[in-house]
C-alpha positions in Angstrom: 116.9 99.4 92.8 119.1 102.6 93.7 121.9 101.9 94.9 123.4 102.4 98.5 126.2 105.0 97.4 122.8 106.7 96.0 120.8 106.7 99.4 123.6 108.1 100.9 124.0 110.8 98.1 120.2 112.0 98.5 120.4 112.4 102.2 123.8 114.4 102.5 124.4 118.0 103.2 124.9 119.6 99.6 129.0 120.1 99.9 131.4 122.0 101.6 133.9 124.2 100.0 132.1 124.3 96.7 130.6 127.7 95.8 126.8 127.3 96.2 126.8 129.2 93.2 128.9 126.6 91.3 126.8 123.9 92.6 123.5 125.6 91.5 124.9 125.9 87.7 125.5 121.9 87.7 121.9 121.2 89.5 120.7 123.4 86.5 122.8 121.6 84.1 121.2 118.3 85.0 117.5 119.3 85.5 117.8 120.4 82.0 119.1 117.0 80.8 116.4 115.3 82.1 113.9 117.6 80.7 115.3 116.6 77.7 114.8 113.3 77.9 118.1 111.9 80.0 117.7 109.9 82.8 118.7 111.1 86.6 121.0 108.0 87.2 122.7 108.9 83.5 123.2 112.1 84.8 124.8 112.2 87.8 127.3 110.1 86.3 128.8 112.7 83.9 129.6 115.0 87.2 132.6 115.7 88.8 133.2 112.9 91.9 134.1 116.0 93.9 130.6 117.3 92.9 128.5 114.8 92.7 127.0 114.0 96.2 126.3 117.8 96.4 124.7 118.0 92.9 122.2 114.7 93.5 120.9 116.0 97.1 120.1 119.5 95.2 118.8 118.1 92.2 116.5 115.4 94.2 115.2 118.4 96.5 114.2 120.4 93.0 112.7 117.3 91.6 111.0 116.7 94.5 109.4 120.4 94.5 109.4 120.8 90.3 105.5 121.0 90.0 105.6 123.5 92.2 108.3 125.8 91.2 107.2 125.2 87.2 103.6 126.7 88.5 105.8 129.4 89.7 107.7 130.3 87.0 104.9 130.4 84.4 103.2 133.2 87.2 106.8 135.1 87.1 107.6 134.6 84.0 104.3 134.4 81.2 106.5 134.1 78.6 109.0 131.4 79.3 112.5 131.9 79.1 115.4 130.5 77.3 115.8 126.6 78.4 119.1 127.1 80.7 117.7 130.3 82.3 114.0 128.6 82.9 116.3 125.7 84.3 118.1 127.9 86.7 114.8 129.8 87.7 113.4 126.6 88.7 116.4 125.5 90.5 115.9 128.3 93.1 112.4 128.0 92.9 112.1 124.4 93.8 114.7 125.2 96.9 112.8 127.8 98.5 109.4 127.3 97.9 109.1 125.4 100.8 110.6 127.0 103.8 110.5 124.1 106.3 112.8 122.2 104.3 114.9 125.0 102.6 118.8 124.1 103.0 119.7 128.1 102.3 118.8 131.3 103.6 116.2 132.8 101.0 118.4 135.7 100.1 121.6 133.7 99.8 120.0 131.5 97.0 118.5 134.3 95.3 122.3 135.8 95.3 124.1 132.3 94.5 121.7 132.4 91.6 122.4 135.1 90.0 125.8 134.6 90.1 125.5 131.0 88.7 123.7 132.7 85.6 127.0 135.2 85.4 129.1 132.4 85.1 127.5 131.1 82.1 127.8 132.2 78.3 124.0 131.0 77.8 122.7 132.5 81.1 124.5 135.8 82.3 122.8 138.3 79.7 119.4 137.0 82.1 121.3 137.6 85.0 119.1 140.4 85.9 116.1 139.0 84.4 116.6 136.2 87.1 117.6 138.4 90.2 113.9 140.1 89.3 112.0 137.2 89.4 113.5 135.4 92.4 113.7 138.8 94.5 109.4 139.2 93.4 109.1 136.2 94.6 111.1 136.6 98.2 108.7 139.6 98.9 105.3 138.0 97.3 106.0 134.7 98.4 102.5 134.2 100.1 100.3 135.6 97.4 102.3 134.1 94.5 102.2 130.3 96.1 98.4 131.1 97.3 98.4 131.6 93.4 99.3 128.4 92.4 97.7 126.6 95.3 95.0 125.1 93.1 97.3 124.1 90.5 97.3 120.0 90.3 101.3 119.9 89.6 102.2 122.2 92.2 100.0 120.8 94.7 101.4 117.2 94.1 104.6 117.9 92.3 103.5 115.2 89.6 102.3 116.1 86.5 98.7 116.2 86.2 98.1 112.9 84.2 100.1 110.6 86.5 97.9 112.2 89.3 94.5 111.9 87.6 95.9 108.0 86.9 97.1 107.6 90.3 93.3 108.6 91.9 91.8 106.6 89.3 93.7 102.9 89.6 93.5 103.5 93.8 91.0 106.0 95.2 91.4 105.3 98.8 95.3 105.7 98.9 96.3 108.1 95.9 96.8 111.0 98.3 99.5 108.8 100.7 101.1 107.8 97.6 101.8 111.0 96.6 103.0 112.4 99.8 105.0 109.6 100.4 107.0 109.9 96.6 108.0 113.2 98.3 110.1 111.8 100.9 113.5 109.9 100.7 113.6 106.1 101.0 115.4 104.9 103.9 118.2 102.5 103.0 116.7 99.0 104.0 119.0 96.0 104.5 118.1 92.6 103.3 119.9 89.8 105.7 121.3 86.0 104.4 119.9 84.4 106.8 122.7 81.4 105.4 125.6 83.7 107.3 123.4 85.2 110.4 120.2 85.4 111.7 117.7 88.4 111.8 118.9 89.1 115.4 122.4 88.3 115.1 123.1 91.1 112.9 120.6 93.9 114.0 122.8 93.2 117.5 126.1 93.7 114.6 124.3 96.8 113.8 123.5 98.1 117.3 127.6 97.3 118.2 128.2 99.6 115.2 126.4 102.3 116.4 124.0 102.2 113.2 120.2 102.2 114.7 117.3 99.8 112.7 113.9 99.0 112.7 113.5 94.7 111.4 111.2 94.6 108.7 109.6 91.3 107.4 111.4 87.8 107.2 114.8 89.5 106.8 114.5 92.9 106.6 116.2 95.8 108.6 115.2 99.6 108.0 118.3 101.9 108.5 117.5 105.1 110.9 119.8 106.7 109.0 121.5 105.5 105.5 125.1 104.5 105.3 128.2 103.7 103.0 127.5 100.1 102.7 131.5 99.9 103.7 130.9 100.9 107.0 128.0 97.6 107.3 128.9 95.0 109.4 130.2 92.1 107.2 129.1 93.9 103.6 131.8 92.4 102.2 131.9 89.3 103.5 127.9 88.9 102.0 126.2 88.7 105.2 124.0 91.5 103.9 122.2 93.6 100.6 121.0 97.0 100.4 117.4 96.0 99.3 114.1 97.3 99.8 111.2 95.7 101.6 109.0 95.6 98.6 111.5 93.5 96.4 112.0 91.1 99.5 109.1 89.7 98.8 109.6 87.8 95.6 112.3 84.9 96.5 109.8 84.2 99.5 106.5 84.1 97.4 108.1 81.9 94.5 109.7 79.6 96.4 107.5 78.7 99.6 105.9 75.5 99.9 108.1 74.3 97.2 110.4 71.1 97.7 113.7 72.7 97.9 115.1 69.5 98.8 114.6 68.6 95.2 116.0 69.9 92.1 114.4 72.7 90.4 115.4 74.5 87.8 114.5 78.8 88.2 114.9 81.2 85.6 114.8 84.8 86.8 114.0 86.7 83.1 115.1 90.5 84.0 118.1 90.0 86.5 120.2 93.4 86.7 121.6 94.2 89.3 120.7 90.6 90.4 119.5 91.6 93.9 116.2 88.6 93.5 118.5 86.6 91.6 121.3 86.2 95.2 117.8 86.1 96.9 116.6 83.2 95.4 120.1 81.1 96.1 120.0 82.5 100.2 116.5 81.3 100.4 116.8 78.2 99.0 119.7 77.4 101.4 123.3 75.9 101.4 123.5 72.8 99.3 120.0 73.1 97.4 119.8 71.9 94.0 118.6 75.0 93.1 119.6 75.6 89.1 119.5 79.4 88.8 119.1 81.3 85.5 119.4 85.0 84.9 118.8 86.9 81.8 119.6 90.0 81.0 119.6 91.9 77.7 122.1 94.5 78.6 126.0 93.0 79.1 126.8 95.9 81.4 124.3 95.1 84.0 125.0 91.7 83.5 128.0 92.5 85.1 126.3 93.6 87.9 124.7 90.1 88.2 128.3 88.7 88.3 129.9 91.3 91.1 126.5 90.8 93.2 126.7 86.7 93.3 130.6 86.8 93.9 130.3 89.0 96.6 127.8 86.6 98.0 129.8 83.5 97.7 127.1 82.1 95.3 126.3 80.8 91.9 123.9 81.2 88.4 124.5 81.0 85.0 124.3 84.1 83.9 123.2 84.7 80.2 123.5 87.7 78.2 119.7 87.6 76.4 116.5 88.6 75.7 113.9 86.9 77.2 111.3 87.8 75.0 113.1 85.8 72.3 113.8 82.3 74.0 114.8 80.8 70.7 117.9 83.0 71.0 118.8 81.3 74.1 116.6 78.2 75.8 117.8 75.3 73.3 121.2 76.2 73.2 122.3 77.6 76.4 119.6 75.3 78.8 119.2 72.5 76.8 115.6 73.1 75.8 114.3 71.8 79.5 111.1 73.5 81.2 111.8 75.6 84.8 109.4 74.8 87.7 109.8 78.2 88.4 110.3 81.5 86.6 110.4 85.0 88.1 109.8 87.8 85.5 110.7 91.0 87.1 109.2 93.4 84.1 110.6 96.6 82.6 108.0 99.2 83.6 107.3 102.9 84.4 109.0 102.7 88.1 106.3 104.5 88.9 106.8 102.6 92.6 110.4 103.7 93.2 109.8 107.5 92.8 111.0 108.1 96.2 114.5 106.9 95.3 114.4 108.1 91.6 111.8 111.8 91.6 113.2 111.9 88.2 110.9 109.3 87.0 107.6 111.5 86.7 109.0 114.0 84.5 110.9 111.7 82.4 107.4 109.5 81.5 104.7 110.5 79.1 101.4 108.8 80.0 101.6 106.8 76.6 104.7 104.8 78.0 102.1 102.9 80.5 100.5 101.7 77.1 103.7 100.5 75.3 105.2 98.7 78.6 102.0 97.1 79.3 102.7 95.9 75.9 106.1 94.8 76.6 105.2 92.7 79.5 102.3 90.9 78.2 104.5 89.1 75.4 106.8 88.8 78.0 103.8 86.9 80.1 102.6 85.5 77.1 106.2 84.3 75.6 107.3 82.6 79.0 104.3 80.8 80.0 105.4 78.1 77.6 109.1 77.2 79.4 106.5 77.0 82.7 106.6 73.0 83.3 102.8 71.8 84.2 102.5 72.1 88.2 105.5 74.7 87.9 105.1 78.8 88.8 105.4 82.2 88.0 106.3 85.2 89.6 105.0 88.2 87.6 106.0 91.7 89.1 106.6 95.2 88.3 108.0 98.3 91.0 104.7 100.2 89.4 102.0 101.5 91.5 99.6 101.6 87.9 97.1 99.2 87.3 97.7 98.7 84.1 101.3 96.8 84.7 99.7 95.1 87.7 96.3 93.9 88.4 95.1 94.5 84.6 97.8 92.8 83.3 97.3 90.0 85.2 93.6 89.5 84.7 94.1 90.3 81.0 96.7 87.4 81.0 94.1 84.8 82.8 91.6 85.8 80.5 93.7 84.5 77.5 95.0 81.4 79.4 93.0 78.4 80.5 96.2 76.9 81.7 97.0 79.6 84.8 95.4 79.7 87.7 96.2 82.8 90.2 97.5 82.1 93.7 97.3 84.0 96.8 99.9 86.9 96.5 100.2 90.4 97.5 98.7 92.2 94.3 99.3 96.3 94.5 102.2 97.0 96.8 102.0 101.0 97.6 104.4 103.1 99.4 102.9 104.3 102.9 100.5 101.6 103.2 101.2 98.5 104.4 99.8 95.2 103.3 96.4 95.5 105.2 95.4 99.3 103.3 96.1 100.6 106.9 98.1 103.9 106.5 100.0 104.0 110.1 102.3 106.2 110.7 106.1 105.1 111.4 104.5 101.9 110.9 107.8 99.7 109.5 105.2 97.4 107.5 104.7 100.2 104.8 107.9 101.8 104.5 108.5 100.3 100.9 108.4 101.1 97.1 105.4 100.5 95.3 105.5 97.0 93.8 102.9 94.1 92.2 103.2 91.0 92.6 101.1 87.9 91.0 102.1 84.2 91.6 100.6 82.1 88.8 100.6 78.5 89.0 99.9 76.4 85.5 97.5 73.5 85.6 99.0 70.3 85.4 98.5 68.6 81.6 
């Protein structure tokens, strides 16, 4: 899940008081790290603080456009560039190609541009090369983007395999998923109902000034995002930037389950521990509810630790592998079997595009195929902590079959012990849980997500 210093990030005004032209060299700087491999997130990190909101609303406005302007540049350019100049081209490509939501006057990128490249060892002998192509382009616009109109990846700004997949695993809906990967996420709110109720705080929110829309059991949707330091009670834990879609899984895990009782619950990928707090809030003040979380990473273990004391509650957090319980079951949870497990897979995040575009151009369509992989010995490795009668959770924030509904009938089909329960299945942005695609309609505003609830028979 992005973070709320994030939301914020991709909806602000690129900065005042930095040259646009300063700005645009660092946008270029970063779309060519992730070209090569680096992720957005990773990225953003290595700018300047003073730079950074500036640089993430630019770059998520290119990413958001890069089919497009890539169709362009190859129209402009036939024989490609150097990698920093074809990084710069498409910079100001992606910003103006679409007029109704261009932050600069046409002729004041093409100029900032140019003078970006001049700044630059690598770029200012193309300088010129660049002011040609971006000035063509200001007086040609309507023929060249006529020109490209039937080009797959600048009609969808996806590349053309994760579209030909995404019409393939959901006919019916591909087209809204697309369209709705284009726009930002609103920053959603997910409310411990152990410190307030639903009400209580939306009527914190309204005294605040900050305007919501309740979504699900404790859901609000921001009208606009916010530092969560200006929330009502952030740090007191009466609230979690989290979205819709991920509010589902303490609620389908846990429901109808005696929470009056001791059970022990082992959430298998944690970080940032969001469905780890989740888990503890539902369950309630003073249920013996045992939480484990794993995760492989000690940094975003961390995480796990600053979100649960900020919450006022408790897990043990272990640094592990999941995948290899004999590193960790015997030894740190005394070999005994959890009634309920939550497994939270690595995946493409192809469902969480709206708050990370970097994710289509960072995946190659053979990485579906290695993490489907991944989370079937995951499945397959787990189901054995499961006690008999006991549950689990199996999801993924990807809209692709292949890490959702096939993985899950592949996984039955090799295990006469599960049985699958009523769940939500595919979860896709734009569309709520009915397949209805209503506009403003709260119920869909949501990442893509899969869930499964698998119940094992009892021995």
């Amino acid at each position: 899940m992005q973070s709320a210093v994030s939301v914020v990030a991709d909806a602000a005004v690129p900065a005042q008081g930095v040259a646009l032209s300063r700005q645009l060299r660092a946008v270029a700087q970063a779309l060519h790290a992730v070209r090569q491999g680096r992720s957005g997130t990773a990225v953003l990190e290595s700018v300047a603080p003073a730079l950074r909101p500036g640089v993430q609303a630019l770059l998520f406005q290119v990413l958001r456009h890069l089919g497009c302007a890539q169709a362009l540049g190859r129209v402009l350019a036939p024989r490609k560039p150097a990698p920093a100049v074809d990084a710069l081209l498409c910079v100001a490509l992606a910003l103006c190609c679409d007029q109704e939501q261009a932050l600069y006057e046409p002729f004041t990128l093409v100029n900032q541009t140019v003078e970006a490249a001049k700044q630059e060892a690598g770029t200012r002998a193309q300088a010129g090369f660049l002011n040609a192509c971006l000035r063509r382009f200001l007086r040609e616009s309507a023929s060249l983007l006529q020109a490209v109109s039937n080009d797959v990846q600048a009609q969808w700004n996806h590349p053309d395999w994760w579209v030909q997949r995404l019409r393939q695993d959901h006919p019916q809906h591909w087209q809204q998923v697309l369209q709705a990967n284009r726009r930002q996420a609103p920053m959603v709110l997910r409310v411990n109902l152990q410190k307030n109720t639903l009400l209580q705080y939306h009527q914190a929110l309204e005294v605040a000034g900050i305007g919501a829309v309740a979504v699900g059991e404790a859901g609000l949707i921001l009208q606009q995002a916010v530092p969560v330091q200006t929330l009502p009670g952030f740090a007191q834990g009466w609230v979690s930037v989290q979205d819709a879609a991920a509010q589902q899984a303490a609620p389908l895990l846990l429901a109808g389950m005696d929470l009056s009782q001791p059970l022990r619950v082992l959430d298998a990928c944690a970080a940032p521990g969001g469905k780890t707090a989740h888990l503890l809030e539902y369950a309630g003040v003073g249920a013996p509810l045992q939480v484990t979380a794993l995760e492989i990473d000690s940094q975003r273990a961390q995480r796990i630790h600053e979100t649960l004391e900020r919450l006022g509650l408790h897990a043990q957090v272990l640094v592990a592998d999941a995948s290899r319980p004999q590193d960790w079951w015997q030894q740190q949870c005394g070999g005994a079997l959890f009634d309920a497990i939550l497994l939270d897979a690595p995946c493409t995040a192809s469902g969480i595009v709206r708050r990370h575009p970097d994710v289509p151009w960072l995946r190659r369509e053979s990485d579906i195929a290695q993490l489907a992989f991944i989370q079937a010995r995951l499945l397959d490795t787990l189901w054995p902590l499961l006690q008999p009668g006991g549950r689990l959770l199996y999801c993924t924030c990807s809209v692709f079959r292949a890490e959702g509904s096939a993985q899950v009938q592949a996984f039955l089909a090799r295990n006469t012990t599960a049985r699958h329960l009523s769940s939500p299945g595919h979860l896709l942005p734009g569309v709520d849980v009915a397949g209805r695609i209503v506009p403003d309609n709260p119920e869909g505003e949501h990442d893509g997500f899969f869930y499964a609830l698998l119940q094992k028979d009892l021995a």
